[in-house]
C-alpha atoms as one frame of an Amber mdcrd trajectory, in Angstrom:
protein
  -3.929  -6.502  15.866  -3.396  -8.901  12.585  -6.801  -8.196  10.985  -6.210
  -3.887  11.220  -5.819  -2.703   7.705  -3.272  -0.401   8.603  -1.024  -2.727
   9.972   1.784  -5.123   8.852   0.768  -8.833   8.972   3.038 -10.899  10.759
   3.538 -13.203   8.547   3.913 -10.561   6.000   7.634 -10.906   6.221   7.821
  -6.958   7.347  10.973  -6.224   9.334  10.600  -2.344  11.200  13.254  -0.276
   9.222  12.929  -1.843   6.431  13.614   0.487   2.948  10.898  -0.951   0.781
  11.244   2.299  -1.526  12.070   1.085  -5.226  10.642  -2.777  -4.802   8.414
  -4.180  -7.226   4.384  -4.565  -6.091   2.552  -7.783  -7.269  -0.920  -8.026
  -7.175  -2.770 -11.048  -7.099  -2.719 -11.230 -11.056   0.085  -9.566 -12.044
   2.673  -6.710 -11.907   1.190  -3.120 -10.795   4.312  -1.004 -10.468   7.111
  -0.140  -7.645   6.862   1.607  -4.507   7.204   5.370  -3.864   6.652   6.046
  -0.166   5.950   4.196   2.642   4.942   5.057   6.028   5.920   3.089   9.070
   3.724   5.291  11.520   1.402   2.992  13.760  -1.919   3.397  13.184  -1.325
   4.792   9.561   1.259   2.322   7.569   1.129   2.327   4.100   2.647   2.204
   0.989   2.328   4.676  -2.215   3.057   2.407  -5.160   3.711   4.589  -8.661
   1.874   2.386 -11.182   3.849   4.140 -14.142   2.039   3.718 -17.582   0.004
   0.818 -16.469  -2.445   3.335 -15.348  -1.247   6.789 -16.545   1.104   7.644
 -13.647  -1.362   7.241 -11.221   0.039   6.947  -7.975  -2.046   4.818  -5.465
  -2.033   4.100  -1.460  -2.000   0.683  -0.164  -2.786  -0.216   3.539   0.112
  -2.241   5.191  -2.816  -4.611   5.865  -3.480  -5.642   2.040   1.091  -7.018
   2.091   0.619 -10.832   2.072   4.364 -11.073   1.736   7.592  -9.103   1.176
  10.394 -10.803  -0.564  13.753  -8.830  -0.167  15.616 -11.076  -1.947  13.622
  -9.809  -5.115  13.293  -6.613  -3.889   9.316  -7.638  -4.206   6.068  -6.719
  -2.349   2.783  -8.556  -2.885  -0.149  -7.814  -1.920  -3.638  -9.349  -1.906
  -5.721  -7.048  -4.267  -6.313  -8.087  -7.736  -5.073  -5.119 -10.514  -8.882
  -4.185 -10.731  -9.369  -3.747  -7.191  -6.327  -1.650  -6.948  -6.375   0.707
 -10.175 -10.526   1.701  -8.983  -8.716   2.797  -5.434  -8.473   6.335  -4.841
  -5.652   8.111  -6.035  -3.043   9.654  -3.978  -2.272  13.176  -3.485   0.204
  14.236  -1.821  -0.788  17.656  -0.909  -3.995  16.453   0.980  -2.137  13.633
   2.295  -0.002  16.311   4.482  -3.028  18.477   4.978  -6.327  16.560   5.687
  -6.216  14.627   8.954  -8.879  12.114   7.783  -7.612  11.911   4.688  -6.812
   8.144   4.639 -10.618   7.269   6.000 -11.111   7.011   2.339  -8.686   4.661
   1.970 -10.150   2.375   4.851 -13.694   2.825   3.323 -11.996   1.387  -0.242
 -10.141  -1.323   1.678 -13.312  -2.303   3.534 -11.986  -1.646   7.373 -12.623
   1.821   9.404  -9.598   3.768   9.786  -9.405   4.066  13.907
């Protein structure tokens, strides 16, 4: 389903296998920092983008859903928040990531979907 926030657009350029660990995420306005993590797991994929000083080491979750495009010849993501939307998202952590099974329902609320 193209419109699920927790899925990969197909246009998005997103190839299964991919190792988008280390590329560069653009938002709509501008450099926000390179990714962490990313998930794969249907139903659930995301990145975890490590916005370095731009925001004091905050690390933040991105839905698959919000990747217009990956470029791997650039080694870039973009996705289709502004650097607003994305440093008022809820910040990651790690531990309750791994130990709250509704844990990214938060995320879903921020990104304006339900998380099914």
């Amino acid at each position: 389903m193209s419109d699920d926030i927790w899925g990969y657009h197909p246009t998005s350029g997103y190839e299964q296998g991919i190792d988008l660990i280390g590329y560069k995420v653009e938002a709509t306005d501008g450099h926000i920092g390179k990714i962490d993590k990313h998930s794969e797991d249907v139903g659930s994929a995301h990145l975890v983008v490590d916005t370095g000083v731009w925001i004091f080491g905050k690390h933040v979750l991105l839905p698959a859903g919000t990747i217009k495009r990956i470029d791997t010849v650039e080694e870039k993501v973009y996705v289709n928040r502004t650097k607003e939307q994305i440093k008022a998202a809820p910040e990651f952590d790690e531990a309750k990531y791994g130990s709250e099974p509704t844990y990214l329902e938060q995320f879903a609320r921020y990104y304006n979907q339900p998380h099914m």
